[in-house]
N, C-alpha and C positions, 0 to 999 in steps of 0.2 A: 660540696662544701656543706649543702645542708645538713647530708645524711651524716655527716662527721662530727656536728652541733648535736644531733637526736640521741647519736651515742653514748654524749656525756652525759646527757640529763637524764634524774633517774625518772621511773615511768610510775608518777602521779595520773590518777584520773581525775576529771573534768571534775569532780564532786569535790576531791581530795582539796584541790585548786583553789578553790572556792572556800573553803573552811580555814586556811590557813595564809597568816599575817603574812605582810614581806618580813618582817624580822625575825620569824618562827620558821621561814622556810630554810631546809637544808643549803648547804654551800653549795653555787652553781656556779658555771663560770660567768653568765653577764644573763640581764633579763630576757636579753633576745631570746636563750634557749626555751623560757617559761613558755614564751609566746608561740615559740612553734611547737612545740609538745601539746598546746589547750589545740590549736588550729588541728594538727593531728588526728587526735584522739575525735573532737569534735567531726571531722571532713569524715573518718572511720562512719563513724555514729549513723551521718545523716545519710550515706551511701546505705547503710544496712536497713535504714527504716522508710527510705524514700524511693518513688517510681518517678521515671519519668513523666513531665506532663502530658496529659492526653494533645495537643497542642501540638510537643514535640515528635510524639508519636503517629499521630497523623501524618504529620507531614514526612516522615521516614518509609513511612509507608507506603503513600504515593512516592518519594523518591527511587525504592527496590521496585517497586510493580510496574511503574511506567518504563523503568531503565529495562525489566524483563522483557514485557509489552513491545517496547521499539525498537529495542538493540537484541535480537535470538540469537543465544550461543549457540554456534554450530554443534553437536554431540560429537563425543569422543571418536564413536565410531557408528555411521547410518544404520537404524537398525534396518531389517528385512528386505534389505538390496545389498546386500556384501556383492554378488554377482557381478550386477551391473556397475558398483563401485570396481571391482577387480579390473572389469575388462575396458572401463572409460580411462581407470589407472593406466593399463600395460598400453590402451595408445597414445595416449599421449607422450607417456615414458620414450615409445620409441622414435616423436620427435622433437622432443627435449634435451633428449639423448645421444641419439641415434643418426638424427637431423633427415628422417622419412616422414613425407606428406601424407595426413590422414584427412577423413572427412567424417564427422559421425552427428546424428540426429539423437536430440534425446526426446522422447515425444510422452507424452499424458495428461490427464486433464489437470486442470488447477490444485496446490493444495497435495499432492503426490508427493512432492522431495528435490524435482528436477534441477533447481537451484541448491538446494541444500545437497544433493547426490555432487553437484559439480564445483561447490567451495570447500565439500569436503575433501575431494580428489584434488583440488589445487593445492589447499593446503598441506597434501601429503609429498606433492610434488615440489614443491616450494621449500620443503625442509631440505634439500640436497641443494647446499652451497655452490653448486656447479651449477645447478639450471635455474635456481635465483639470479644469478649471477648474469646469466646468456639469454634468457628468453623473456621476450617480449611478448603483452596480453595488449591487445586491443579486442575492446567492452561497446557491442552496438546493439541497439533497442530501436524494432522494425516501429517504435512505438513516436519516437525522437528521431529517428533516421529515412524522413518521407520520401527521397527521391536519392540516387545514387551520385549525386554532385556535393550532399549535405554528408552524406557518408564516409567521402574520400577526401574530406574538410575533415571530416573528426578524425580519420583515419593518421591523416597527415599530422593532426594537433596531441594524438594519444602516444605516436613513436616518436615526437619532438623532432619532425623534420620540416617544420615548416622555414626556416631560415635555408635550408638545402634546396626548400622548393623553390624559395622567392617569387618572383614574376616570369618564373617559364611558364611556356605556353607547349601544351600538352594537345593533339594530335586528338587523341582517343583515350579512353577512359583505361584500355588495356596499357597502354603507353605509360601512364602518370601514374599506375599501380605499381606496372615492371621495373619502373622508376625508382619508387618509395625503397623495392626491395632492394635494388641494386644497391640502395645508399646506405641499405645495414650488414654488408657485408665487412669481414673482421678484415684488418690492415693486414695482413699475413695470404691472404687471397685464396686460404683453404676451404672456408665456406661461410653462407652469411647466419646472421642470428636467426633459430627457429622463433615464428610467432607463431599464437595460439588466437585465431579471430571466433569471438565468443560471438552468435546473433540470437537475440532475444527475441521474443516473439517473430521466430522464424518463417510463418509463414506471411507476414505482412511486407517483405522483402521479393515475398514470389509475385507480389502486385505490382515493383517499380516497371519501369517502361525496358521491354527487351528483355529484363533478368538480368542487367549486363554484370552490376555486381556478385551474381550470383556466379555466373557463367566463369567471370574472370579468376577469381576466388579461385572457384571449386577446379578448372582449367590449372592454376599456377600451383594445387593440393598434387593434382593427376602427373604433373610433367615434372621433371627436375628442377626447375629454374631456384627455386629455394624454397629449405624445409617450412612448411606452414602447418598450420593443424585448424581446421574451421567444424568448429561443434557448432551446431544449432539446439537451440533448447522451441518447443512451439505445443503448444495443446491441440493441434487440427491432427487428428489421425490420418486424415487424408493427405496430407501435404504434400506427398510424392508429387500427386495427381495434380498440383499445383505447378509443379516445375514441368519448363518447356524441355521436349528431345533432346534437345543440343544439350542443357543444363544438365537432365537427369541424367545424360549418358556419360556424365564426366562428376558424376557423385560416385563415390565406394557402395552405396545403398546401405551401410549401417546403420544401426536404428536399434535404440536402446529404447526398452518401453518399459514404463512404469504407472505400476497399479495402485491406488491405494486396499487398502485391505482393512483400514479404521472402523472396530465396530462401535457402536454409540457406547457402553459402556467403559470402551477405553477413553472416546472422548469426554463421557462425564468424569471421568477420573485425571485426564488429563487437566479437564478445566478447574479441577478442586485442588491439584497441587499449581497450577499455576497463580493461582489466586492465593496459594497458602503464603505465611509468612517464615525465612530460614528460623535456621536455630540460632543462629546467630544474632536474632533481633537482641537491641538492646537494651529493651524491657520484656523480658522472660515471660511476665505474665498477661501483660497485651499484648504480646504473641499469640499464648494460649487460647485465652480468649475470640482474639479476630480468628484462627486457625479452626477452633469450634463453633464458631457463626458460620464458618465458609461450607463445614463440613452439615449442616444442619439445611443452609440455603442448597444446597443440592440434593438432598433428600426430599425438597419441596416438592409435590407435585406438580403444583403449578409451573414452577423453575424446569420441572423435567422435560414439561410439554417444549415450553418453549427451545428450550436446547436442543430434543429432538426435530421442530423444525428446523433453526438452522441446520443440525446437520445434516439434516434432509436437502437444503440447499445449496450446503457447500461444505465438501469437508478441509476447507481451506484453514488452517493453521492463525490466518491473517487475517481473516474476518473475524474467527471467535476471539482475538485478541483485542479488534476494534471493540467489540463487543464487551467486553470486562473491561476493556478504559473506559467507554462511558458509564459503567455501573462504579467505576472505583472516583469517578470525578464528581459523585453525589455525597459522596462520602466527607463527613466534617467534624468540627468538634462538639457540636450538638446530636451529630448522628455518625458516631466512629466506624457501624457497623455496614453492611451491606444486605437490604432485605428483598425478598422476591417481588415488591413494587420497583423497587428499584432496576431489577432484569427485567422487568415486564416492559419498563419506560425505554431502557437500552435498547431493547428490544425492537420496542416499533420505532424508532429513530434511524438503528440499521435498516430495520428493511420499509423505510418509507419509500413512496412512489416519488421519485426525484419529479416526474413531468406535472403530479397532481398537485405537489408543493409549490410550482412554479407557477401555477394557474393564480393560486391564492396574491402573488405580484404584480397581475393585470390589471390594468385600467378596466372601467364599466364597457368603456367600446369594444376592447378587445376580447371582451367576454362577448359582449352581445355578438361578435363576428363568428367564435367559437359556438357560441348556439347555432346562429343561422348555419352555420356549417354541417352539423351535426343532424339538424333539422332537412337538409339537401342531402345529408348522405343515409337518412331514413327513407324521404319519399325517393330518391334514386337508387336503393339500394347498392350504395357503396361505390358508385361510380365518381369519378373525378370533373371538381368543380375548379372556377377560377373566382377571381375578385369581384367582376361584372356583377355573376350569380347567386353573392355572397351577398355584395350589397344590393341587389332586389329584394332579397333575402329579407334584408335588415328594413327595407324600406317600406315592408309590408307588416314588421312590427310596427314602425311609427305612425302608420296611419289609422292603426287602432289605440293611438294617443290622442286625447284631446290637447296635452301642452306639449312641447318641444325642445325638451330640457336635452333629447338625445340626437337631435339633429344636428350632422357635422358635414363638414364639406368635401368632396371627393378626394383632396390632397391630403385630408386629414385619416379618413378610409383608409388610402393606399398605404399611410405612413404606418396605420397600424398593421396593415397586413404585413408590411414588409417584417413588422418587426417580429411575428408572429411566427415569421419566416428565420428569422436570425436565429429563435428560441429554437428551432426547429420542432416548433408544436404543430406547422404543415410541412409537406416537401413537394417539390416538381416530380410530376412522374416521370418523364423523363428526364437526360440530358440535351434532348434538341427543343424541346420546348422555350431554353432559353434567347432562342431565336426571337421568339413571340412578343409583341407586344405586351407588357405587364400585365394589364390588366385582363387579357385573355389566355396566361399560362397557366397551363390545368396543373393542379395540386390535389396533393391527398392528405387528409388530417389525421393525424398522429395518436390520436386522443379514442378512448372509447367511453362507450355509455356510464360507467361506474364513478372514472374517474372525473369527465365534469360534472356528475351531481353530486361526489363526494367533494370537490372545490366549490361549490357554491354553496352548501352548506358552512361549510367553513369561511367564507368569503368574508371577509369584515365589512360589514354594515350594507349589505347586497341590497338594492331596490326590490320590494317585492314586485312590482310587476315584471322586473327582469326574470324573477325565480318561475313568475307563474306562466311567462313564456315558453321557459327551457322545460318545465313542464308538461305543456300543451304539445311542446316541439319533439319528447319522450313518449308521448304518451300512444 
């Protein structure tokens, strides 16, 4: 309807507009037309000479980076593993398809692909409307799945059979598994639906009691009873070595391995388009601009160090990304830009010492116990002490006090130690120590030399004579 009214009117400019009477203007059909022709020509106008605010541009900006940062599109296709993509593809396919049990490990260290190698193969398998259709994916993580009773609970909650299961009472853990399956067999009685048992940090599954999960799993892969497919994804190279006889003699032994091959110049270059802005941005020239800061902060020296220690540490995809959110959350409309203080700060933030941070949280006592501790594991050269000899320990500071500001009463002692315990800033040497009475369970402290002088420096508002104990106690 508007564009219909635009038609009529002839096309005065905003100036013309202005110069001329209502009674001098040509014949229109009503005034409405005038008004949308000035708005027009004007909205034209201010589009051509105006940018977005910096304001609004910011914040677009963190909108694409964070949505890159947390949500990574899988690529089109993996690059420098087609291989091991081909041949995780053809088994799965043939029990998808086929409805034959496989069993396959994908093993490398962190930051390789092994997840990305295996959403990409799902994806591709997932595009044929037939095994969308048929096959079931149950998703376990040895990280969330601690004992093999919690597993066969998600197991049951991920194929929607827990109304099937109700309050039957299950025999054996093989029993309540051959169970599950038998309940997804298709009403035609030709065969039941292929699942695909995905276990993430696979080898934290080889520690439950027995292996029984593993056993039964890999047992119902081996025999007919129904088509399953159980990949393991795990960074332990060793993990064979982990699994018991009976288990490993009922694996296939396949083992997909993956290398990374990332050299640092590909990850500087990676980190400089991730951090770039599309072309799509929708101020063209704040694009430019942030896209030639990005390319400038990576050419920094100082920026280079640091990036090559990360990736000295990890060439994990998912840490340099934590890495760039914190440098992109510095970012404001007083400071649009990203400067190498800024990665410097990211920087020690990632790889802060999570146990020396925690120190900086303790009470005065619980420090003081952390010195006499330290102090015990100098003159005992590293031998294992208990609560007793911590606080002798302690009580040989305070009597080179004249006031008593730090004297606290055994209940009070034990309540820090314990809690010191929770922090897991000491640990029991062993597991039958918990036999012992508290106060004489031998522990080992957690902590080394660097890390509580670097917390006591830092310590807010530290007593000197505490300092100049832990010093004496160093010394």
């Amino acid at each position: 309807m508007m564009e219909s009214c635009v038609t009529h009117a002839p096309s005065w400019s905003s100036q013309q507009m202005r110069g001329v009477s209502a009674n001098q203007m040509p014949e229109m059909k009503s005034s409405q037309e005038v008004v949308i022709v000035i708005i027009i020509n004007m909205s034209k106008r201010k589009v051509k000479d105006d940018h977005m605010p910096v304001g609004e541009c910011i914040t677009q900006v963190q909108s694409i980076l964070r949505e890159r940062f947390c949500h990574q599109k899988l690529p089109e296709k993996p690059q420098a593993v087609e291989a091991q993509h081909k041949h995780l593809l053809e088994l799965l396919k043939r029990t998808a398809i086929h409805g034959e049990s496989n069993s396959v490990l994908i093993v490398g260290p962190r930051g390789t692909g092994k997840t990305m190698l295996l959403k990409c193969v799902l994806r591709e398998l997932l595009g044929d409307k037939e095994v969308q259709k048929n096959m079931l994916e149950v998703h376990l993580n040895g990280l969330l799945q601690t004992d093999d009773k919690i597993a066969l609970k998600e197991i049951t909650r991920q194929l929607h059979l827990e109304n099937t299961v109700g309050d039957k009472v299950f025999g054996s853990f093989a029993e309540n598994l051959s169970f599950l399956l038998e309940a997804l067999k298709k009403g035609n009685r030709s065969s039941s639906r292929p699942v695909l048992f995905v276990l993430d940090e696979f080898d934290l599954f080889a520690l439950h009691k027995n292996q029984t999960l593993l056993y039964n799993l890999f047992d119902v892969s081996q025999s007919a009873q129904a088509p399953i497919a159980v990949v393991g994804v795990t960074c332990r190279l060793d993990v064979l070595e982990l699994l018991e006889k009976r288990v490993k003699s009922r694996f296939s032994h396949r083992q997909i391995h993956l290398v990374s091959s990332l050299t640092f110049t590909q990850y500087l270059e990676r980190v400089r388009t991730q951090f770039s802005l599309p072309g799509s941005f929708p101020d063209a020239k704040f694009a430019q601009e942030w896209n030639a800061s990005v390319k400038t902060l990576c050419e920094d020296k100082s920026v280079e160090e640091v990036l090559q220690r990360h990736f000295n540490s990890s060439k994990d995809f998912r840490s340099m990304h934590m890495l760039l959110m914190l440098c992109l959350s510095r970012v404001s409309v007083a400071k649009p830009t990203v400067n190498p203080s800024d990665l410097l700060e990211a920087s020690r933030l990632c790889l802060s010492d999570a146990k020396a941070d925690m120190l900086h949280g303790l009470s005065i006592l619980e420090l003081c116990l952390i010195i006499a501790m330290k102090h015990l594991n100098d003159v005992y050269e590293g031998e294992p002490f208990n609560l007793q000899m911590v606080h002798n320990e302690f009580k040989k500071f305070l009597q080179r006090k004249s006031n008593s500001m730090y004297n606290f009463e055994q209940p009070v002692v034990m309540k820090a130690f314990e809690h010191l315990q929770q922090l897991e800033l000491i640990r029991p040497v062993d597991a039958s120590s918990a036999k012992t009475q508290r106060e004489y369970q031998l522990m080992r402290l957690m902590l080394d030399h660097s890390q509580i002088m670097e917390a006591l420096q830092k310590y807010p508002q530290c007593p000197t004579d505490v300092k100049q104990w832990a010093m004496s106690a160093f010394g």
